[in-house]
C-alpha positions as CSV (number, residue, x, y, z in Angstrom):
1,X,-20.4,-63.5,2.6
2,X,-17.4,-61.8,1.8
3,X,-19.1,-58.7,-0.3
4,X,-21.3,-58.5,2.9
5,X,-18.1,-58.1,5.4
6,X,-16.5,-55.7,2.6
7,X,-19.7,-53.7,2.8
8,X,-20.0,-53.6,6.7
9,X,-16.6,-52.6,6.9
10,X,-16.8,-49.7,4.7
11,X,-20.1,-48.4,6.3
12,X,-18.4,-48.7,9.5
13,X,-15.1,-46.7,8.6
14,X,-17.8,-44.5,6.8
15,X,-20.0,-43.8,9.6
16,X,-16.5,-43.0,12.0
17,X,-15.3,-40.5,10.1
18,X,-18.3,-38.7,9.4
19,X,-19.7,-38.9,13.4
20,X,-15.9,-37.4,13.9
21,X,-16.7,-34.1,11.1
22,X,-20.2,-34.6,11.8
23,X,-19.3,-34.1,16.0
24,X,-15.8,-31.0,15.5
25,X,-16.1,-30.5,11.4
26,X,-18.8,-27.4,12.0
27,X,-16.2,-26.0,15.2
28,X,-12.7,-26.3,13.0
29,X,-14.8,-24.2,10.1
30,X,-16.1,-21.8,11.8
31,X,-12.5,-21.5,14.0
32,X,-11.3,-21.7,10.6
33,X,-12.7,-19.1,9.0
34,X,-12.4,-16.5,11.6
35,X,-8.8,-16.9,11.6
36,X,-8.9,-16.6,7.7
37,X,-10.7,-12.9,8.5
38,X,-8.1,-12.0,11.0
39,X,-5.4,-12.5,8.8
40,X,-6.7,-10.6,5.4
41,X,-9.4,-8.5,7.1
42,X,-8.5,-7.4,10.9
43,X,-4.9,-7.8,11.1
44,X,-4.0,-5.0,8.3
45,X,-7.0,-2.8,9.1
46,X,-4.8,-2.3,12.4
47,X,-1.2,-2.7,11.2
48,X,-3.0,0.6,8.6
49,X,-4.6,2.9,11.8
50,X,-1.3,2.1,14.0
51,X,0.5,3.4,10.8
52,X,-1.7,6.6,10.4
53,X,-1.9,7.2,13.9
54,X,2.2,7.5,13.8
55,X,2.1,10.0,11.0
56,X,-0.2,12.1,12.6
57,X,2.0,12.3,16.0
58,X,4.8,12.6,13.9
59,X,3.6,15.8,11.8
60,X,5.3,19.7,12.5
61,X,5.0,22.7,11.0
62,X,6.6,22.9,7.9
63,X,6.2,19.3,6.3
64,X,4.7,19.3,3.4
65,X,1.2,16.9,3.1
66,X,-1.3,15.3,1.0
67,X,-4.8,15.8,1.4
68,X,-7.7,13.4,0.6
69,X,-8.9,15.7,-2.2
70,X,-5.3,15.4,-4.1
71,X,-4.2,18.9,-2.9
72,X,-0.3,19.6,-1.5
73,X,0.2,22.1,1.0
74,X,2.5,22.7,3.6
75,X,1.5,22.7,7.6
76,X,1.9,26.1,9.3
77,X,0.2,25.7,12.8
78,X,-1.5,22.8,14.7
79,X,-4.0,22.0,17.0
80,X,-5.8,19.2,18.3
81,X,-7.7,18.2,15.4
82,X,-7.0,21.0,13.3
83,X,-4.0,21.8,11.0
84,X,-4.1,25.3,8.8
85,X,-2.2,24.2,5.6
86,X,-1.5,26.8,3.3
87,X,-1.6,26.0,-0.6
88,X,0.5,26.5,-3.3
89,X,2.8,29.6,-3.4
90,X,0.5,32.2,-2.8
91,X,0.7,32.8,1.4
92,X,-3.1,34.0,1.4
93,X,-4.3,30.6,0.7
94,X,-4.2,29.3,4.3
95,X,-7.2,26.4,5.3
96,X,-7.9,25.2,8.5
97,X,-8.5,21.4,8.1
98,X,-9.3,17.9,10.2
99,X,-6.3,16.3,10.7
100,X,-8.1,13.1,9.6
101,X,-7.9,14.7,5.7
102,X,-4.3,14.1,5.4
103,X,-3.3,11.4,3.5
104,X,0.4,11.4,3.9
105,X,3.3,13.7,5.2
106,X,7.0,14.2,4.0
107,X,9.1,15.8,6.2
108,X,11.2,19.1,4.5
109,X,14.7,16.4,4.3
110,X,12.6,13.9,2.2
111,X,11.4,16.4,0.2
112,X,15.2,17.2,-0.6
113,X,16.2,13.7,-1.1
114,X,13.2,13.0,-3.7
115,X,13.6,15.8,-5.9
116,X,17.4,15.0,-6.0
117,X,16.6,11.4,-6.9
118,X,14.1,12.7,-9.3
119,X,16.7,15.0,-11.1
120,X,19.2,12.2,-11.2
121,X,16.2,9.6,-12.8
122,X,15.7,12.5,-15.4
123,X,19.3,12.9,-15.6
124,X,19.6,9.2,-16.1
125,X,17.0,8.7,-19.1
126,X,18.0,12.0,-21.0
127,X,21.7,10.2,-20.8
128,X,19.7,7.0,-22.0
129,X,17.7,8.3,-24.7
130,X,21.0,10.4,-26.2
131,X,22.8,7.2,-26.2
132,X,19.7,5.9,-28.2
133,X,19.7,8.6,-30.8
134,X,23.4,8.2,-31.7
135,X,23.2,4.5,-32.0
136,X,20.4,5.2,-34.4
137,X,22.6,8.1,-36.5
138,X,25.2,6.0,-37.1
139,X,23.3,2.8,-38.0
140,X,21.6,5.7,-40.6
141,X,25.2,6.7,-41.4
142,X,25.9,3.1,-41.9
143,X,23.0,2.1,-44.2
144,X,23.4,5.5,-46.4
145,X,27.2,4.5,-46.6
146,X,26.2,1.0,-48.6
């Protein structure tokens, strides 16, 4: 009598739970998984336009940019949807481009800044690598000394 209640009991608390999943479960999935593609699909898509879409109202002649096909040039005039970036040092190398085939702009100051920075990392690990070499002279100075 007693396995029969224990069994009742258990298909009763059974049969709740899954007429509650059975009833919302499909609902809080699918609610589920559309905030789940918000979050790691939707959401960064935008926060990446709103970001583009800011560089490109932000760009003036003279910054320097990086095209989609890995070329650097700098911007010399600008339209609505066309820029005219001339390349490398020769001034005869002008091309008239979309301005959805740049990749990245840095203004003339950051340009500065970096290729300070850059000259002080150099600066840096030539500094680093001497230190190096005379620690390993005199430890050979050492060793032919014994």
């Amino acid at each position: 009598m007693l396995g029969e209640f224990n069994g009742l009991l258990l298909e009763a608390t059974a049969s709740g739970a899954s007429s509650f999943f059975g009833k919302y479960g499909m609902i809080i999935m699918i609610i589920g998984l559309f905030v789940l593609m918000y979050f790691f699909m939707i959401r960064p898509s935008n926060k990446e336009n709103q970001r583009k879409n800011a560089m490109m109202n932000n760009m003036a002649v003279g910054d320097t940019v990086l095209t989609s096909s890995g070329f650097y040039g700098v911007i010399i005039d600008i339209g609505e949807d066309v820029v005219i970036v001339e390349f490398g040092s020769n001034k005869n190398c002008r091309i008239p481009m979309q301005k959805s085939a740049i990749t990245s702009v840095e203004k003339p100051e950051d340009a500065e800044a970096n290729a300070k920075a850059a000259e002080e990392r150099k600066a840096a690990a030539a500094a680093k690598e001497e230190a190096k070499r005379k620690k390993k002279e005199e430890r050979e100075a050492r060793k032919a000394k014994k």
